[in-house]
KEMAR-244211 format. One record per residue (C-alpha): x, y, z. Coordinates in steps of 0.25 Angstrom, whole numbers. Example, Ala and Ser with C-alpha at 12.3 -4.5 7.8 and 13.67 -1.06 7.14 Angstrom:
BEGIN
+-------+-------+-------+
:     x :     y :     z :
+-------+-------+-------+
:    49 :   -18 :    31 :
:    55 :    -4 :    29 :
+-------+-------+-------+
END
This chain:
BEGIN
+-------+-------+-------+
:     x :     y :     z :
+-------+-------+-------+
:   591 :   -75 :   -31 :
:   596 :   -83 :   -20 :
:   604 :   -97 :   -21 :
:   603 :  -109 :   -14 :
:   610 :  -119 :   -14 :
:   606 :  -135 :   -10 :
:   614 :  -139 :     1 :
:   618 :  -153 :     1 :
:   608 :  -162 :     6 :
:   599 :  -150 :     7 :
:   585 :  -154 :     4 :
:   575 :  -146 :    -9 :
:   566 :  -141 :     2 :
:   576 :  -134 :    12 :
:   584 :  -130 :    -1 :
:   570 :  -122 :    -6 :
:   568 :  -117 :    11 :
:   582 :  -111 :    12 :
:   580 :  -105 :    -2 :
:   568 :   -99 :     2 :
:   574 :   -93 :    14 :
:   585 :   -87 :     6 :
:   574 :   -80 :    -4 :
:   569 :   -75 :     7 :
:   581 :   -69 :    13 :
:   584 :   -62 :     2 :
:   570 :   -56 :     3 :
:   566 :   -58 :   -13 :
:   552 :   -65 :    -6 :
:   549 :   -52 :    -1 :
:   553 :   -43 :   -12 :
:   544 :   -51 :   -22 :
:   532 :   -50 :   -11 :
:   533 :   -35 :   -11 :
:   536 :   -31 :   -26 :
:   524 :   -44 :   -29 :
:   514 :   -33 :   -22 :
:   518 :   -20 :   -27 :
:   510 :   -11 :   -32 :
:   511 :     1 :   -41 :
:   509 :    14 :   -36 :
:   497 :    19 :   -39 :
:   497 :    33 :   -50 :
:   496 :    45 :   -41 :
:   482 :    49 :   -46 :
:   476 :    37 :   -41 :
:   485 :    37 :   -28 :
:   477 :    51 :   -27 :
:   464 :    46 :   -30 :
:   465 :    33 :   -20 :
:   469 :    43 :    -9 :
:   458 :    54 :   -13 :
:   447 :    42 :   -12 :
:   454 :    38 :     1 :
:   453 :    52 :     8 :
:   438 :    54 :     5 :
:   434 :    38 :     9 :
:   443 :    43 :    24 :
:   435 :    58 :    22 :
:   422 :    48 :    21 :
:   424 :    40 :    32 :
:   428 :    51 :    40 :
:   418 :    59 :    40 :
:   408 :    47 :    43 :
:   416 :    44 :    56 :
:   413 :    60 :    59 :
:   398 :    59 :    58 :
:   399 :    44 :    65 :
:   395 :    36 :    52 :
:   408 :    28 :    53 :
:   404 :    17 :    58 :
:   393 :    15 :    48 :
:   404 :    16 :    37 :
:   412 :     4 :    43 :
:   402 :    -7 :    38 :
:   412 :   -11 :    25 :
:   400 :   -12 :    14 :
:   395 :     3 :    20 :
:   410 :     9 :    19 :
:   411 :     5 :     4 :
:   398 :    12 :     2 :
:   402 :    24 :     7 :
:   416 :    23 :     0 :
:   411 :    20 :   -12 :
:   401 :    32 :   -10 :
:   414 :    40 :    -9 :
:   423 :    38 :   -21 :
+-------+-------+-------+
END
């Protein structure tokens, strides 16, 4: 942890702003930030599964573009239909 010492004279609020800038040198702030959000990985037999679910939606999808139904597809309430129709 880094230390700062109070100058003399040195008000509480610039002590607590050069604090803040030494915390941030050291780069804990961002080394919290990332591990605060990591996730597990996920077990490979649901890793497999997510991707398998993946690759038929794109399958789906792309075989609407080929006979021009696409388009239709885009409208968001329309493309959960047909996604849901797929799993």
């Amino acid at each position: 942890m880094p230390v700062v010492n109070r100058k003399e004279g040195e008000s509480f609020d610039s002590l607590v702003r050069r604090f803040n800038k030494t915390i941030q040198r050291s780069g804990r702030t961002t080394e919290v930030k990332r591990r605060r959000f990591l996730e597990r990985p996920d077990s490979p037999l649901k890793s497999k599964r997510k991707a398998l679910r993946r690759d038929r939606i794109n399958r789906q999808l792309e075989y609407l573009r080929k006979i021009d139904q696409y388009d239709d597809v885009m409208d968001a309430s329309s493309r959960r239909k047909i996604i849901s129709k797929i799993r």
